[in-house]
C-alpha positions as a printed Julia matrix, in Angstrom:
138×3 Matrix{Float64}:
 105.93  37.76   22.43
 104.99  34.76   20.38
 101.37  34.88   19.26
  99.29  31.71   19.07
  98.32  30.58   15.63
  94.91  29.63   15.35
  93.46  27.39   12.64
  90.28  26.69   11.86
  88.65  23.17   13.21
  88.3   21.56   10.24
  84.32  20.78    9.26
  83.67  17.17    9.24
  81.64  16.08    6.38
  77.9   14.86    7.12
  75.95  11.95    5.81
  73.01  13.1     3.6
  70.97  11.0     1.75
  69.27  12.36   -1.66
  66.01  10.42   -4.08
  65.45   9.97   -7.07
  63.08   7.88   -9.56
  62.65   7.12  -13.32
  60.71   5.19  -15.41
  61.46   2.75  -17.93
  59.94   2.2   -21.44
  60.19  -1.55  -21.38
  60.69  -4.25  -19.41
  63.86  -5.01  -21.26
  67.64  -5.34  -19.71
  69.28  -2.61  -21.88
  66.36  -0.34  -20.9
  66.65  -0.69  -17.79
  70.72  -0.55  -17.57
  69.52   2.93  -19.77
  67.3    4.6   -16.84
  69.58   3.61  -14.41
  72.56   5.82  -16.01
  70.1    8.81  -16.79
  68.87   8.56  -13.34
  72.47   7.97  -12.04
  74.26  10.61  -13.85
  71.69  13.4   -13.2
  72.11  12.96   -9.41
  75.7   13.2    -9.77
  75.8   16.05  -12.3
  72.74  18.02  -10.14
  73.99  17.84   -7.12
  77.82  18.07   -8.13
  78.66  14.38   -6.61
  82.18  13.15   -6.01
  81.05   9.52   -7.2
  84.2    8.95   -4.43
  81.24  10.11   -2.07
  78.81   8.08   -2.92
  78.73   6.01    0.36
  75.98   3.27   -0.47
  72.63   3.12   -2.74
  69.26   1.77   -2.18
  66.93   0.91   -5.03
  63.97  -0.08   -5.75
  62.15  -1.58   -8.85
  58.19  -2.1    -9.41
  56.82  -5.8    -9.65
  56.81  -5.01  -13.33
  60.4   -4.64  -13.96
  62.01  -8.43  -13.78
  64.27  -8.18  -16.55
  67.49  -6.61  -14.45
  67.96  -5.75  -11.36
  68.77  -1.76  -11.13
  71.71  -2.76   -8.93
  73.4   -4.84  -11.28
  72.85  -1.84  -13.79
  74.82  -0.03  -11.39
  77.75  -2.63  -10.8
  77.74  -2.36  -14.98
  78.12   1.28  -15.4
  80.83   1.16  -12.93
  79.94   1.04   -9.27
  81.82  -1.73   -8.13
  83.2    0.08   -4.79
  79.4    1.16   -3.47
  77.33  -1.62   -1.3
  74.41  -1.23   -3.55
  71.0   -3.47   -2.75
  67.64  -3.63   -4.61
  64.13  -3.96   -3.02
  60.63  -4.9    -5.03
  57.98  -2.11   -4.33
  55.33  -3.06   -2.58
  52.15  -4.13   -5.76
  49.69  -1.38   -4.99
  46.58  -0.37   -6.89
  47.64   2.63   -8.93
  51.07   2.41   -8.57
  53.52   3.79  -11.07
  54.26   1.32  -13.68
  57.77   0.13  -14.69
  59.61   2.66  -12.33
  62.93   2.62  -10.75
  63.93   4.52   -7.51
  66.59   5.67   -5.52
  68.27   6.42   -2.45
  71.78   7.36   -2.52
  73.65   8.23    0.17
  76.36  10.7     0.01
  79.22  12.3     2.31
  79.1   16.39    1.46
  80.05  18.84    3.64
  77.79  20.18    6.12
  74.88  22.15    5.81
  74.54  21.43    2.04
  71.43  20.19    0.12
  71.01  18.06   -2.01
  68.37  18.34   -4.92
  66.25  15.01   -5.72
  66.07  13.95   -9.34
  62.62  12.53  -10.86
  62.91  11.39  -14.56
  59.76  11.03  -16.85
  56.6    9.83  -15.47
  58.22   9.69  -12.21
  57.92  13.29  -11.82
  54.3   12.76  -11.09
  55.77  10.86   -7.62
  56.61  14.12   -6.03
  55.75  16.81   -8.58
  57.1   19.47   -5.58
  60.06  18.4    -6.17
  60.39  17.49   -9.68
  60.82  21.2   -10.79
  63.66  21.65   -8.67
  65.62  18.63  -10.42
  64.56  19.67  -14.15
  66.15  23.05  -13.25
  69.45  21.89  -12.62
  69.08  19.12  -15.82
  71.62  19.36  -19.12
């Protein structure tokens, strides 16, 4: 009697979507193309990112940041194949000043987190969170 192999159904991956933020000394383009690949490489190197699974990016820059947009810091360190766009924050009072943000999103398998990454004074954004990110920092 022949016995039926059975193999496992294999897991699709899911769509997660993990923050970040950093601030940047000045207002300057090689500052800013800095933050970006601190910010950048600590998401990938924290959570353990494929960058082949990066699946798009949103950022966004403060009003106070006009020198480069954090996209096109991106498309220089290498992210040509990632639909990356760039939004202006909203001016609020109170706001954090000269700060970049975030929002990648990423194909992992299922049922795993991810761990958000806030960079100097941009800890104070979600200071819940920023512990978890220095943790996992080099």
């Amino acid at each position: 009697m022949t016995r039926r192999l059975e193999h496992p159904s294999p897991v699709a991956p899911a769509l997660r979507a993990v923050r970040g933020a950093v601030t940047v000394d000045v207002d300057t383009p090689a500052s800013i193309d800095a933050a970006v690949r601190d910010l950048l490489d600590q998401l990938i190197d924290v959570n353990a990112i494929d960058p082949c699974d990066v699946v798009s990016a949103i950022f966004s820059a403060t009003p106070d940041l006009r020198s480069r947009n954090p996209a096109t810091a991106a498309r220089c360190l290498g992210w040509t194949e990632v639909p990356l766009m760039c939004v202006a924050e909203v001016d609020t009072e109170g706001m954090l000043e000269r700060c970049v943000r975030v929002l990648l999103h990423v194909s992992v398998s299922h049922g795993r987190r991810l761990t958000p990454v806030y960079l100097g004074d941009a800890a104070c954004l979600r200071p819940d969170l920023a512990s978890l990110s220095t943790a996992g920092a080099r």
